[in-house]
MIVOKE-673968 format. One record per residue (C-alpha): residue in one letter; x, y, z. Coordinates in steps of 0.5 Angstrom, whole numbers, padded with zeros to 4 digits, always signed. Each point is the difference from the previous one (the first is absolute). Layout:
% MIVOKE-673968
aXYZ
...
***
This chain:
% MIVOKE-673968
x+0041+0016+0040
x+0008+0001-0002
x+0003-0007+0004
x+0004-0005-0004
x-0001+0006-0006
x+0007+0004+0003
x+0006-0001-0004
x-0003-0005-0006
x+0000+0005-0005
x+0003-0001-0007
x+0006+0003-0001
x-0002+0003-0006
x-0006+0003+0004
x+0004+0005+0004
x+0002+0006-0001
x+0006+0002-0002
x+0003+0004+0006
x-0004-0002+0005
x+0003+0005+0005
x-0003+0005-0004
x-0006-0001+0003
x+0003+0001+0008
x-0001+0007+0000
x-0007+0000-0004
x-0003-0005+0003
x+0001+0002+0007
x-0003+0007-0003
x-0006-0004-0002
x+0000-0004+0006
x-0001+0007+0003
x-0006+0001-0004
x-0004-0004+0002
x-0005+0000+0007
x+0003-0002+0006
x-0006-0007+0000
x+0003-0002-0007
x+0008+0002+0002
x-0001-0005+0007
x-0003-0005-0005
x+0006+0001-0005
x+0005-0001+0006
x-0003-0006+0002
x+0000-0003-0008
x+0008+0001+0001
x+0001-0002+0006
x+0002-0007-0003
x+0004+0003-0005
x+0004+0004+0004
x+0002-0006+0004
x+0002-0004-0006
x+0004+0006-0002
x+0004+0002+0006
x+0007-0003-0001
x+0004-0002+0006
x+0003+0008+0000
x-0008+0002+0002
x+0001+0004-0008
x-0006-0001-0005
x+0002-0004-0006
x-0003+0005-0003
x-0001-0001-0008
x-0005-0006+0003
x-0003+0003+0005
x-0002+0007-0003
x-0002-0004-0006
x-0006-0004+0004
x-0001+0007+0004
x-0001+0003-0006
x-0006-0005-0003
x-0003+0001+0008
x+0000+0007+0000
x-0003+0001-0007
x-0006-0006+0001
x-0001+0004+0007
x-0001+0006-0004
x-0005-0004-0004
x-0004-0002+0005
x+0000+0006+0004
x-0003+0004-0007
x-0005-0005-0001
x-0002+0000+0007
x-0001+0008-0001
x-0003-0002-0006
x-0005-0004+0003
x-0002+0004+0006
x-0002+0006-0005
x-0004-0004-0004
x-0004-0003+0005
x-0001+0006+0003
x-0004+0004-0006
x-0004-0008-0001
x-0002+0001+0009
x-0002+0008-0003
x-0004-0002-0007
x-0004-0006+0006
x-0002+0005+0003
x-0003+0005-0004
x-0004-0007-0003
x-0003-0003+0005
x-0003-0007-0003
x-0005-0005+0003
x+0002-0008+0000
x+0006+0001+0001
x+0005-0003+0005
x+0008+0004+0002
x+0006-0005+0000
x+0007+0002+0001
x+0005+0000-0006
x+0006-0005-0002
x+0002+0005-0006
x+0005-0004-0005
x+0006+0005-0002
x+0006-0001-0005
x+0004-0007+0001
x-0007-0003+0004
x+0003+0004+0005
x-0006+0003+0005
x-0001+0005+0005
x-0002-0004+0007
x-0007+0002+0002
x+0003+0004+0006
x+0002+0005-0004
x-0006+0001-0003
x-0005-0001+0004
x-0002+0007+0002
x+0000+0003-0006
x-0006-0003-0003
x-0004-0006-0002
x-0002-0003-0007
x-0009-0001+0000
x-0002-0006-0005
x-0007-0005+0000
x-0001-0006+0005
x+0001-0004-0005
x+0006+0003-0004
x+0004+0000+0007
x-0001-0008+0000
x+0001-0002-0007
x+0006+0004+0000
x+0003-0002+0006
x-0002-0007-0001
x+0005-0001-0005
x+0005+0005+0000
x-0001+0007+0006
x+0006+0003-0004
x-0003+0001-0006
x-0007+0001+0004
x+0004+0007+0003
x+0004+0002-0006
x-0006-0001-0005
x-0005+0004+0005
x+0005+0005+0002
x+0000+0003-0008
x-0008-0001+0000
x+0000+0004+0006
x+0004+0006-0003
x-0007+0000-0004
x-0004+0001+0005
x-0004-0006-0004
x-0002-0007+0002
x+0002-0005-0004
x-0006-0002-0004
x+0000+0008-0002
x+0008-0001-0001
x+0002+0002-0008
x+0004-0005-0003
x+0005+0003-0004
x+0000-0001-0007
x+0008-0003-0003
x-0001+0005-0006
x+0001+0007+0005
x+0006-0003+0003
x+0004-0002-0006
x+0005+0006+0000
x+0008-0001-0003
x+0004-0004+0006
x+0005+0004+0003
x+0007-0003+0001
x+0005+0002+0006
x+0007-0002+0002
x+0002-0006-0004
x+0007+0004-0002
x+0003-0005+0006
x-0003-0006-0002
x+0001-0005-0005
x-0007+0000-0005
x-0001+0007-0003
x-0006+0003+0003
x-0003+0002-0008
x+0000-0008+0000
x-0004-0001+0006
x-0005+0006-0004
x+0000-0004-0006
x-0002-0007+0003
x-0006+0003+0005
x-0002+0004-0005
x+0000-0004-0006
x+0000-0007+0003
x-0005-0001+0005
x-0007+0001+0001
x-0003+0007+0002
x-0004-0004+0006
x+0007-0001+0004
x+0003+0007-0002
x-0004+0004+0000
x+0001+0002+0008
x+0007+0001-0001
x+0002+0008-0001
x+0007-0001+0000
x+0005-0005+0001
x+0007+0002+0004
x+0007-0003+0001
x+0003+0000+0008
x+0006-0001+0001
x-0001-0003+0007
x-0002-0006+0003
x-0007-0001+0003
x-0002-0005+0005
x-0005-0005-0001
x-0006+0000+0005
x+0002-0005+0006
x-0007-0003-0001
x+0003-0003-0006
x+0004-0005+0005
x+0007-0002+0000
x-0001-0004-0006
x+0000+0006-0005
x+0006+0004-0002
x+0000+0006+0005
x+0001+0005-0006
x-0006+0002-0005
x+0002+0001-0008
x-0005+0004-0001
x-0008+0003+0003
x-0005+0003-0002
x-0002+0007+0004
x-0008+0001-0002
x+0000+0007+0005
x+0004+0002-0006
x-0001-0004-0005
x+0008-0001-0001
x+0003-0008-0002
x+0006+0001+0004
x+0006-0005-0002
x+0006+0000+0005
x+0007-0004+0002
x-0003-0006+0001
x-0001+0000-0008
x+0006+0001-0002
x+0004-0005-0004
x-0006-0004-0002
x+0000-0003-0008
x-0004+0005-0003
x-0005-0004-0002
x-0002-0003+0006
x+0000+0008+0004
x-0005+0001-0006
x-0004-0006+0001
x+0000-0001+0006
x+0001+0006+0005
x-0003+0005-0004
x-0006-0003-0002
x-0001-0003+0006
x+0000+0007+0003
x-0006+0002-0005
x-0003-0006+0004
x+0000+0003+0005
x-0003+0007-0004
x-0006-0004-0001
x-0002-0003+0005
x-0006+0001+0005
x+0005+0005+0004
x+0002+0004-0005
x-0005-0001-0007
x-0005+0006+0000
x-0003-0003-0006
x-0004-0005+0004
x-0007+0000+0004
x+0000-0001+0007
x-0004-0006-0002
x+0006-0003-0005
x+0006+0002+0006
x-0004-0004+0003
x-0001-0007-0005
x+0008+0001-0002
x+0002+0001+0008
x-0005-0007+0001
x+0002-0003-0006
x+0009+0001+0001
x-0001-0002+0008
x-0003-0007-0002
x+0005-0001-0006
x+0006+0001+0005
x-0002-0006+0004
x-0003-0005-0006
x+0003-0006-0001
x+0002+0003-0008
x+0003+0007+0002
x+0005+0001-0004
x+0006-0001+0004
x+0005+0006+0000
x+0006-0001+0005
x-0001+0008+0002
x-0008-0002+0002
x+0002-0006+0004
x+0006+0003+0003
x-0005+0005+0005
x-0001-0003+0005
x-0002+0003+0008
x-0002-0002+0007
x-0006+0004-0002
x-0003-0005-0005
x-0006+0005-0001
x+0005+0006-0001
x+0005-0006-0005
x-0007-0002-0004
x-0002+0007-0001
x+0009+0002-0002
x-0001-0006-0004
x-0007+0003-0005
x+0004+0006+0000
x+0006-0003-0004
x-0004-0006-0003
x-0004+0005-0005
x+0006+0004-0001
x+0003-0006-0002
x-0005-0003-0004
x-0001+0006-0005
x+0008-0001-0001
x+0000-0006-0002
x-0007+0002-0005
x+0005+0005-0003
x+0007-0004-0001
x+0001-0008-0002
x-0002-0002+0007
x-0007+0000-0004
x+0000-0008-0002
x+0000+0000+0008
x-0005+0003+0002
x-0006-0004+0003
x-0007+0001-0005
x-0002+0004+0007
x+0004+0006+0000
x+0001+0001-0007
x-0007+0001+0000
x+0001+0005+0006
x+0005+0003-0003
x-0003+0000-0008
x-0007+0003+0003
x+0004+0006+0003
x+0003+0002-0006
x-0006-0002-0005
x-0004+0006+0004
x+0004+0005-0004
x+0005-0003-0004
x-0005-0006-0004
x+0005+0000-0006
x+0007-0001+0004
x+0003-0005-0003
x+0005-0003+0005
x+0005-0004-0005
x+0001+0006-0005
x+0002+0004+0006
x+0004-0005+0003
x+0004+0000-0007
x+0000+0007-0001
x+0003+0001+0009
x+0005-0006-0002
x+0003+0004-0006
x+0000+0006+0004
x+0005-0003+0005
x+0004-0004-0006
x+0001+0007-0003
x+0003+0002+0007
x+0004-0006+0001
x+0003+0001-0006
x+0001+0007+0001
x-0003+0003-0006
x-0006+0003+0003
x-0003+0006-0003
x-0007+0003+0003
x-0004+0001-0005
***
C-alpha cells in the first residue's frame, strides 16, 4: 500500500519534532491487535531498510515519521473493521427475525472510508445481506460495490427495496459542524459558509460534519500507479463526515473549494451515498455515469483518465465512481462551459429534484467573493 510513498513527504507536511512521536508511537503500535502489528511491521520493513545507516542505527527523524503515518492508518482500519463486524453482526440478527420470500443471500464488499474494504474473509460468518433476483443483477451488473453498500442500509430496515423510504432532503437539513481546521490553510467557518450557502441542498445534504486530519491518507491501490498515492479529502457516508487531509494542503484556496470540496459532495450524492433516491433512480443514475464514462464525449478529467487496473471491470467500475464525483464539480465551478450537454443534464435533474430554483451562476459569483474575501485577508463571518 505504502511502496514508493516512503520518505516523499513535503517538508512542510511533517511534524515538527519527529522524535516525539518515538516513544507514543511505539505505545500506539502496542495498542493494536497482534494480526494489524504483524501487518504494521511488514509495511515498515521497506523503510527500516532504507533508513538503516551503515552503524545499523535508525536515521530516526524519517523513519519515525513514516511509522508514525503506518501506525495511525492501522489503527484506522483495524477500528473500521471492528466497526463493520458489529454492524453486519445486528443486520444477520434483524435477517433472521424477517424471513423473506424471493430472496437470494449474496456476500458482502462493504465500501469503508478512503474506498478502503473489508475483505470477504473477515465478514463472511457474520452474516449475509438478502435482496430480490432481480435487484441482485441489475445492481452487480454495473457496479457490486454500490450493490452491497446500498442493501447493507435497506437491510438495517428489515425492508426490501421497493418498501425502502426515501429520505426527504428537508429533514436532513441541519447546520454543518466543523472541525479541526486550526492547522490548516482555510478557515473552517469559510468552508461552512460555501456548502452552506453556495451549493444546492442535493449534494450537502448528506454531510453532518466536515473535519481537518493532519495526517496523510493513502489512495486505494485499485486506482493504479498513475494517480497520487495520497488522498486531499473523503467522504465517510457511515459517519456523514467530509474528511480534508495533508494531501489538501497548499492548494490555491479556490481550487481546494472547487475542486475537492465539492468533488467530495459528489461523492455525497451519488447512488452509494444519496438516500434521497428510490432504488429505481440509484439505478438510472448508476446506468447512466457507467455509460457516460466510456462515451466518445465524456468529459475528459485527468483524475478520471488516469485510473487505470489489470482488472478492467473493477477499473470500469473505479472510473464511474469518480466520473460522477467529477461531473458534479465541474456543474458547480467554471468547468461548467466544459461539461457535455449528457451530464449536465445528470447533474441538473439531481439538483432540480429539491433545488428547482438554484441558480448556478449567482452562486458561482457569491462562492468567488467568498474566497477573495480570504485571499485579501479581510474575511469577516457574517
Amino acid at each position: 500500500m505504502f511502496e514508493g510513498w516512503f520518505g516523499k513527504k513535503k517538508k512542510e507536511e511533517q511534524t515538527e519534532d519527529p522524535l516525539a512521536f518515538k516513544k507514543e508511537g511505539w505505545e500506539a503500535f502496542n495498542e493494536l491487535s497482534p494480526k494489524w502489528q504483524e501487518k504494521v511491521m511488514n509495511l515498515l520493513q521497506p523503510a527500516r531498510a532504507k533508513y538503516f545507516n551503515a552503524d545499523q542505527k535508525l536515521h530516526e527523524p524519517e523513519y519515525y515519521q513514516i511509522m508514525e503515518d503506518v501506525v495511525y492508518t492501522a489503527a484506522i482500519l483495524e477500528k473500521q473493521e471492528r466497526d463493520a463486524r458489529s454492524r453486519i453482526k445486528k443486520i444477520a440478527d434483524e435477517i433472521v427475525r424477517q424471513t423473506r420470500r424471493n430472496i437470494i443471500p449474496i456476500g458482502l464488499s462493504i465500501i469503508l472510508a478512503g474506498g478502503l474494504s473489508i475483505r470477504s474473509d473477515l465478514i463472511e460468518a457474520e452474516g449475509r445481506v438478502f435482496l430480490t433476483d432481480a435487484e441482485a443483477k441489475q445492481y452487480r451488473k454495473i457496479d457490486d460495490k454500490a450493490f452491497a453498500w446500498d442493501k447493507l442500509r435497506i437491510a438495517k430496515t428489515g425492508k426490501t427495496a421497493a418498501e425502502m423510504p426515501v429520505i426527504k432532503v428537508e429533514s436532513r437539513l441541519t447546520p454543518i459542524e466543523v472541525l479541526g481546521f486550526e492547522k490548516f490553510d482555510i478557515p473552517g467557518a469559510v468552508i461552512k459558509k460555501i456548502v452552506e450557502e453556495t451549493l444546492p441542498s442535493s449534494i450537502s445534504f448528506n454531510v453532518r460534519k466536515i473535519t481537518y486530519v493532519d495526517r496523510s491518507i493513502p489512495m486505494p491501490e485499485s486506482y493504479g500507479k498513475k494517480v497520487t498515492r495520497v488522498r486531499a479529502a473523503h467522504f465517510d457516508g457511515a459517519e456523514g463526515e467530509l474528511l480534508v487531509s495533508r494531501g489538501a494542503k497548499g492548494f490555491p484556496e479556490w481550487w481546494f473549494v472547487n475542486s475537492i470540496i465539492i468533488h467530495e459532495l459528489g461523492h455525497a450524492s451519488d447512488w452509494h451515498e444519496n438516500g434521497s433516491l428510490s432504488i429505481e433512480e440509484k439505478l438510472q443514475l448508476l446506468q447512466e455515469i457507467s455509460t457516460r464514462v466510456k462515451s466518445p464525449d465524456r468529459y475528459i478529467s485527468s483524475y478520471v483518465e488516469a485510473i487505470e487496473n489489470e482488472d478492467k471491470s473493477l477499473e470500469w467500475k473505479e472510473k464511474t465512481i469518480e466520473y460522477f464525483a467529477e461531473i458534479v464539480c465541474a456543474y458547480l465551478s467554471d468547468e461548467y462551459v466544459k461539461l457535455p450537454g449528457a451530464d449536465r443534464k445528470i447533474v441538473w435533474d439531481l439538483i432540480k429534484k429539491f433545488d428547482p430554483k438554484f441558480d448556478r451562476e449567482a452562486a458561482l459569483v457569491k462562492r468567488r467573493a467568498i474566497v477573495n474575501r480570504l485571499m485579501e485577508s479581510y474575511f469577516v463571518e457574517k
